[in-house]
C-alpha positions in Angstrom: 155.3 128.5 126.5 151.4 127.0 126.4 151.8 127.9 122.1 155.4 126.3 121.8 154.1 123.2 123.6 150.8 122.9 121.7 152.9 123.2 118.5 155.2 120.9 119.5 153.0 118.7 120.4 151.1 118.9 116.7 155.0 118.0 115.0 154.9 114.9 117.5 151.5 113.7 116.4 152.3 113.9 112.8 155.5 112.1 113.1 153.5 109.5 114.5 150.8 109.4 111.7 153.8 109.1 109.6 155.2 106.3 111.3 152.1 104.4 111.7 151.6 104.6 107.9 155.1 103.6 107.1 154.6 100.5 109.2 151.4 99.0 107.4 153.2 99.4 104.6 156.4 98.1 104.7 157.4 97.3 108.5 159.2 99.2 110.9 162.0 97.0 111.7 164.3 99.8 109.5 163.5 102.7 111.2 166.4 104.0 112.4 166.4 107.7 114.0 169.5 107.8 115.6 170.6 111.3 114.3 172.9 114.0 116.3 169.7 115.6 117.6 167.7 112.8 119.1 167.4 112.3 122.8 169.0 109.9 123.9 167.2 106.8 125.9 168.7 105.2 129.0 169.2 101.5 128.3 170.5 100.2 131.7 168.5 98.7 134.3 169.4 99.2 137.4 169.3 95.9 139.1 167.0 92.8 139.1 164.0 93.3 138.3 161.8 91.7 141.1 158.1 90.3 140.6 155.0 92.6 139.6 153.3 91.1 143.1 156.1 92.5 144.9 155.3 95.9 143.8 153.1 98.6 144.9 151.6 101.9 143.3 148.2 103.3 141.9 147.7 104.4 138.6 145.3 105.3 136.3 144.9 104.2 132.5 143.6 106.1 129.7 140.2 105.1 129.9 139.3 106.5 133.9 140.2 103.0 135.5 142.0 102.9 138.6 145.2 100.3 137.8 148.1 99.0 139.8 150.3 95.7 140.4 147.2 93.1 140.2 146.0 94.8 136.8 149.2 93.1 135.5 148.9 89.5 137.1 147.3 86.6 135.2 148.0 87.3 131.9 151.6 87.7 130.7 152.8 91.9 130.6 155.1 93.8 128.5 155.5 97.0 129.6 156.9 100.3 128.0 158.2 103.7 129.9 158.1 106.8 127.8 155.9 110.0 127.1 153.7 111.4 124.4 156.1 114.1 123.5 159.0 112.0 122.9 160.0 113.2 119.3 162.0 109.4 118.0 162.1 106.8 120.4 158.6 106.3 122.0 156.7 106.3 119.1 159.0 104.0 117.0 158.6 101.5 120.1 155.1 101.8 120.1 154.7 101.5 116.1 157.2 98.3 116.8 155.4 96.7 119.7 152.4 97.5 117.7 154.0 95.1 114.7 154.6 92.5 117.2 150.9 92.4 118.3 149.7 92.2 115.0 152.4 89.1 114.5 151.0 87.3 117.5 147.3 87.6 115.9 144.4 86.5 118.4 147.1 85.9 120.8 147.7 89.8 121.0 144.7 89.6 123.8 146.2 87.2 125.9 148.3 89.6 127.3 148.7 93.1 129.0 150.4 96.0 126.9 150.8 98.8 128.9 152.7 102.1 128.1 153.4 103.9 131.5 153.9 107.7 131.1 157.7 108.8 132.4 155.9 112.4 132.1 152.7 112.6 134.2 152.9 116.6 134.0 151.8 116.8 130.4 150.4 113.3 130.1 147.1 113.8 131.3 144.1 110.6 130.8 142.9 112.3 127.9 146.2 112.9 126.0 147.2 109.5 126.8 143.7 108.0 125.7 144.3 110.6 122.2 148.1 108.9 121.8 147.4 105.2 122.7 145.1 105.6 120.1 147.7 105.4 116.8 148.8 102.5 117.5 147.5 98.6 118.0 144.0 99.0 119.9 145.6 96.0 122.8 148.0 98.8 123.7 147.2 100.5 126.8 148.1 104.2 128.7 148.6 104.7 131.9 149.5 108.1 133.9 149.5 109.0 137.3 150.5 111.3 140.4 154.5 112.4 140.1 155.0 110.1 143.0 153.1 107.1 141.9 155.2 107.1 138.5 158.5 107.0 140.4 156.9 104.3 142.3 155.8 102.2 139.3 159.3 102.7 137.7 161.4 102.2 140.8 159.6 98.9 140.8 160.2 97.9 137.5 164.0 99.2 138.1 163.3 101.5 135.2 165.1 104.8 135.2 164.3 108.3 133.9 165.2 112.4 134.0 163.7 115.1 133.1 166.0 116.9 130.5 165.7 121.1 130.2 165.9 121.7 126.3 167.5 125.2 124.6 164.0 126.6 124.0 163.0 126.9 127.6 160.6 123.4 127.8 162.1 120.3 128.9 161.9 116.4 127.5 162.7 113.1 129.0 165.2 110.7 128.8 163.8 107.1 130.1 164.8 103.6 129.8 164.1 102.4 126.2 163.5 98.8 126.9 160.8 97.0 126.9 159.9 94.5 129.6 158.2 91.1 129.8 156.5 89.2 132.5 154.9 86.2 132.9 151.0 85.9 133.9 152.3 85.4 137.8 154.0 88.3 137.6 157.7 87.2 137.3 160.3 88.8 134.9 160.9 87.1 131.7 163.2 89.4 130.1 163.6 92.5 127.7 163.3 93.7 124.4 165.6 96.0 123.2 165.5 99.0 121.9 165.7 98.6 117.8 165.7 95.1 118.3 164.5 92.8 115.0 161.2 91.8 114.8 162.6 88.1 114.3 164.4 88.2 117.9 161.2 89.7 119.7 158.3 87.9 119.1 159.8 85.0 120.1 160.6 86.3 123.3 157.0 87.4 123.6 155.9 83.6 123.1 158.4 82.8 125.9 156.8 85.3 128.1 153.3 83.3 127.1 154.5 80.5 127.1 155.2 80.3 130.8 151.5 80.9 131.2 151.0 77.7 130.1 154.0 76.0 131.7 153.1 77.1 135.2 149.5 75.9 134.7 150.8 72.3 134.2 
């Protein structure tokens, strides 16, 4: 099982190399991988999304730091749920989030990127600090204790499952949306999954935007 998983693993991290490389050269807003195989990501939210300073959990990101609701206030969020072994959907996401960045220039640091593991069992600090680390540097990984993640997600009305696959192991399906707050913490709105480049980096100025609006 500890073999199949490390050489699963390997076939994940070279379909992201592969991805990565594909984007700096000619965009990722094509990349399709909807095929009768792929897992399938949940899309619904549950209900509505309340305010990051309503929330409450503790995580860690891939550097060691101790993170949790106030990481996330004062400088506009989008937010990711997935897992490093996701085969399709997570890293497309994160090679398209990672497009967007690089759109929004200097901006980029404005903001808070984070990409909270759905997976906490195999996403340790150190493979999330090893994955982050393909795609735009601003993006960042945070993992945690089993009941801290269903905290985190619970609050951002994010859902996920764990799947058992034919070979024994197991993957994830997990909300495929991405989410946007503004810096005090209040939901903006989502990006969806496979949505054009044109239609999300405007929303990510909006999210920004209101930065500035509630300053004035």
């Amino acid at each position: 099982m500890i073999l199949h998983a490390t050489y699963g693993r390997k076939i994940v991290l070279s379909t992201i190399t592969i991805i990565v490389g594909l984007s700096a050269a000619i965009g990722v807003g094509w990349w399709q991988v909807d095929g009768p195989g792929a897992v399938r990501p949940l899309s619904k939210i549950k209900t509505v999304i309340p305010s990051i300073t309503s929330m409450s959990f503790s995580l860690t990101d891939h550097e060691g730091n101790a993170v949790g609701p106030e990481t996330l206030i004062g400088r506009p969020t989008m937010a990711f749920f997935g897992f490093t072994y996701c085969p399709d959907v997570c890293p497309t996401t994160l090679a398209d989030i990672s497009g967007w960045l690089d759109d929004l220039g200097d901006e980029a640091d404005e903001m808070n990127v984070v990409f909270i593991t759905v997976d906490p069992e195999r996403d340790t600090v150190e493979t999330m600090a090893e994955y982050v680390g393909y795609f735009h540097p601003a993006i960042r990984g945070w993992t945690g204790p089993e009941e801290q993640i269903a905290r985190v997600a619970d609050g951002f009305r994010a859902t996920y499952e764990r799947v058992p696959t034919g070979s024994g192991d197991y993957t994830m399906n997990h909300t495929a949306s991405v989410f946007l707050f503004a810096a005090s913490g209040r939901f903006v709105t989502m990006i969806d999954y496979h949505e054009p480049r044109e239609f999300a980096v405007p929303k990510i100025r909006r999210a920004m935007e209101e930065e500035t609006e509630g300053a004035t």
